[in-house]
Z-matrix of the N, CA and C atoms (Angstrom, degrees):
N
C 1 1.443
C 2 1.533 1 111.00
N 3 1.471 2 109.83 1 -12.61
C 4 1.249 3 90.89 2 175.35
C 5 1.456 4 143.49 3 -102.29
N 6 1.564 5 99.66 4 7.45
C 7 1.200 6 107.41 5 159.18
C 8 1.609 7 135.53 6 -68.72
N 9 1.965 8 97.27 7 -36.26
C 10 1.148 9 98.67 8 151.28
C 11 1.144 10 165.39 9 -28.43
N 12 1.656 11 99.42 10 -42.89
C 13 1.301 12 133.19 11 -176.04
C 14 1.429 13 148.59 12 -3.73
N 15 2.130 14 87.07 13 -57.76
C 16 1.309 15 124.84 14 167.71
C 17 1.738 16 106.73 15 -69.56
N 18 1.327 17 135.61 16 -45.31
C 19 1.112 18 152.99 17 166.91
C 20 1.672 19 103.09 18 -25.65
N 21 1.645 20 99.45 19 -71.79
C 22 1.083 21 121.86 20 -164.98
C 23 1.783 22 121.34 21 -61.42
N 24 1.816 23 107.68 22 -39.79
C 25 1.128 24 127.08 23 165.92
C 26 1.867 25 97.00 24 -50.31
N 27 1.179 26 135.30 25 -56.95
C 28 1.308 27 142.69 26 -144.22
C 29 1.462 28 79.78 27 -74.71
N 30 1.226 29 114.98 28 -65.02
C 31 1.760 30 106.13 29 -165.62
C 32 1.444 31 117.77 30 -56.90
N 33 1.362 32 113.26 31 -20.98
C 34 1.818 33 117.59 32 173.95
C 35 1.476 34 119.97 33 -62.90
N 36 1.344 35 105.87 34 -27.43
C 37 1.021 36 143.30 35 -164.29
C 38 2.187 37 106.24 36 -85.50
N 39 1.311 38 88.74 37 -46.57
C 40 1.651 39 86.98 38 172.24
C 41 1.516 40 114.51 39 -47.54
N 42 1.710 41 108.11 40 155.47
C 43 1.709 42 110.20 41 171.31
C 44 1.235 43 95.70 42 -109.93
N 45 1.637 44 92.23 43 143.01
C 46 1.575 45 118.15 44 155.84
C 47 1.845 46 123.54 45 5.32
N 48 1.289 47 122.26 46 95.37
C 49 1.342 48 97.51 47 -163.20
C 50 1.402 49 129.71 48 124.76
N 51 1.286 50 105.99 49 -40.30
C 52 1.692 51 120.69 50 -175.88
C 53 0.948 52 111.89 51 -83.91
N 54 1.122 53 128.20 52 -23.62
C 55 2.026 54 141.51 53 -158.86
C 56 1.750 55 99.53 54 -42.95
N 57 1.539 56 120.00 55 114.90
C 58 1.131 57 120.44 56 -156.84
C 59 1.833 58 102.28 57 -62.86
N 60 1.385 59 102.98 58 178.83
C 61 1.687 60 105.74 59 -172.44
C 62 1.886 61 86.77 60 -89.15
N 63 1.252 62 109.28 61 -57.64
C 64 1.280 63 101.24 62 -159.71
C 65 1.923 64 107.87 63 -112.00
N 66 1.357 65 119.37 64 179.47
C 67 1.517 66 111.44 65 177.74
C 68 1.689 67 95.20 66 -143.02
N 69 1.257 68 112.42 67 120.20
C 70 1.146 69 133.95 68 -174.63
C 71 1.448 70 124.95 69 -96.52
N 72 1.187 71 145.09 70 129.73
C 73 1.263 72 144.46 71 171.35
C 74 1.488 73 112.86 72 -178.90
N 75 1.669 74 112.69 73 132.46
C 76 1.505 75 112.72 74 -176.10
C 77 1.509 76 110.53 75 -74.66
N 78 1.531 77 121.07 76 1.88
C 79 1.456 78 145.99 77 -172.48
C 80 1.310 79 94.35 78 -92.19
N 81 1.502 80 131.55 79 101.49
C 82 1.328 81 114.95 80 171.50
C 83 1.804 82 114.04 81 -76.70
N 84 1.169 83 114.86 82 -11.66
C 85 1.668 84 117.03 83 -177.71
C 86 1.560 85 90.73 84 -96.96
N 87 1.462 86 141.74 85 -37.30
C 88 1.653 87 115.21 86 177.49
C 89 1.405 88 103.22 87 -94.39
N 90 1.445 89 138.35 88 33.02
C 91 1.844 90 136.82 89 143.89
C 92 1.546 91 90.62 90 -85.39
N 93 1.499 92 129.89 91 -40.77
C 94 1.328 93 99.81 92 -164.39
C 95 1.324 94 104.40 93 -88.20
N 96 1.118 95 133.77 94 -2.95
C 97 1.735 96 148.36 95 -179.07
C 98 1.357 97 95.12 96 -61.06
N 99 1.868 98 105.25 97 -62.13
C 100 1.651 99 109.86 98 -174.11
C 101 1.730 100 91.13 99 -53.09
N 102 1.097 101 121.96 100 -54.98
C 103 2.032 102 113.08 101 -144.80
C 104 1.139 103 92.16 102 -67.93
N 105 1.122 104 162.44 103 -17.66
C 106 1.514 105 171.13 104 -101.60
C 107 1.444 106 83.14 105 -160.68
N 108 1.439 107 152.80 106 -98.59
C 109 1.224 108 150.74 107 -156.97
C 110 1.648 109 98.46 108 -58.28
N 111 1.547 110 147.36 109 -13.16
C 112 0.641 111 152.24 110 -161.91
C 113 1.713 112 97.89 111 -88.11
N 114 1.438 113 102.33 112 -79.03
C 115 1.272 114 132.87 113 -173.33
C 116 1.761 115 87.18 114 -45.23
N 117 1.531 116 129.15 115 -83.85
C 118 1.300 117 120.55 116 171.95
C 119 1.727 118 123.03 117 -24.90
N 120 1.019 119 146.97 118 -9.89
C 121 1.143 120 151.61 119 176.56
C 122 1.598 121 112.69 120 -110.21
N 123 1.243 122 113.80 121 -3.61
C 124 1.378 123 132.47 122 -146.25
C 125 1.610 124 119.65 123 10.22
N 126 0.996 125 111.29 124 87.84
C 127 1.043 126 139.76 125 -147.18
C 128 2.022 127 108.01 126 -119.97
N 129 1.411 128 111.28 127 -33.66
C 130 1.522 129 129.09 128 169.27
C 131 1.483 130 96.28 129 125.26
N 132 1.322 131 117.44 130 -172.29
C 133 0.872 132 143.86 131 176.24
C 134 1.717 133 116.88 132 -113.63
N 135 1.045 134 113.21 133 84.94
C 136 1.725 135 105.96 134 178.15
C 137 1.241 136 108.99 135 -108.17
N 138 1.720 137 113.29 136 139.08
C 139 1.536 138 131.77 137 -163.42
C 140 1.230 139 95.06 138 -44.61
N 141 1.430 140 108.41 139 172.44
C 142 1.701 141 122.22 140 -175.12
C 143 1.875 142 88.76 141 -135.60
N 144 1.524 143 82.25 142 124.98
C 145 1.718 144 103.20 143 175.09
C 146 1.181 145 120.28 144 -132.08
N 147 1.645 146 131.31 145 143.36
C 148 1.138 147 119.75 146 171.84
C 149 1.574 148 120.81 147 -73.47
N 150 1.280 149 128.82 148 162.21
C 151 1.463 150 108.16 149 -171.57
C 152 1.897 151 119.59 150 -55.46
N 153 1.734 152 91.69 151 -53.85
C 154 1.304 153 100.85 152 169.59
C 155 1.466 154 130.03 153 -24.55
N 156 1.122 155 96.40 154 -44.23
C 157 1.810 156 109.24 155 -179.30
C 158 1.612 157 111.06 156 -71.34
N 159 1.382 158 99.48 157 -50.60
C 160 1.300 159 100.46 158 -178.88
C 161 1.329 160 131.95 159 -36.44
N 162 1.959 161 103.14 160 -46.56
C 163 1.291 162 127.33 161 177.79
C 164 1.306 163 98.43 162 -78.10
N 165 1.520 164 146.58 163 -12.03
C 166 1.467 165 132.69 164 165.07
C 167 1.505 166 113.10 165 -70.86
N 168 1.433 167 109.65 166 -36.18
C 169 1.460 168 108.35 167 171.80
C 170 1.014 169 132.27 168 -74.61
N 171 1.385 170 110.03 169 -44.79
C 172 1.898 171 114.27 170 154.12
C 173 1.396 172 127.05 171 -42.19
N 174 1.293 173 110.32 172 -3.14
C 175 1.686 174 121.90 173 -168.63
C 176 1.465 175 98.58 174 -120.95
N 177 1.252 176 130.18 175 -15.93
C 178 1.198 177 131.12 176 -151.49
C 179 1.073 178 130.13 177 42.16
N 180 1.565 179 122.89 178 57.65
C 181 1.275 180 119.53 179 -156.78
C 182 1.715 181 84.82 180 -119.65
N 183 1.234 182 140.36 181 24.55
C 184 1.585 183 139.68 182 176.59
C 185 1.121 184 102.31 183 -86.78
């Protein structure tokens, strides 16, 4: 977690509202680092995707 850190400061830092839709990382152990620093900030819970996917859904290719 402590590389994160800086990550995590940024998300404390979000207002009311912003809590991203999705959490991205080709790192499947630092996406759950972010949802974990997320959830600690309470901040929500937003799905965890690999990028790849992301850009399949943005395309509508699901």
């Amino acid at each position: 977690m402590k590389i994160g850190k800086p990550v995590f400061k940024a998300m404390a830092q979000m207002k009311e509202g912003t809590a991203p839709d999705y959490i991205s990382s080709d790192c499947p152990l630092a996406g759950h680092h972010i949802a974990q620093g997320l959830e600690v900030n309470q901040l929500g819970t937003p799905a965890l995707a690999h990028p790849l996917t992301l850009v399949r859904t943005a395309y509508g290719l699901d």
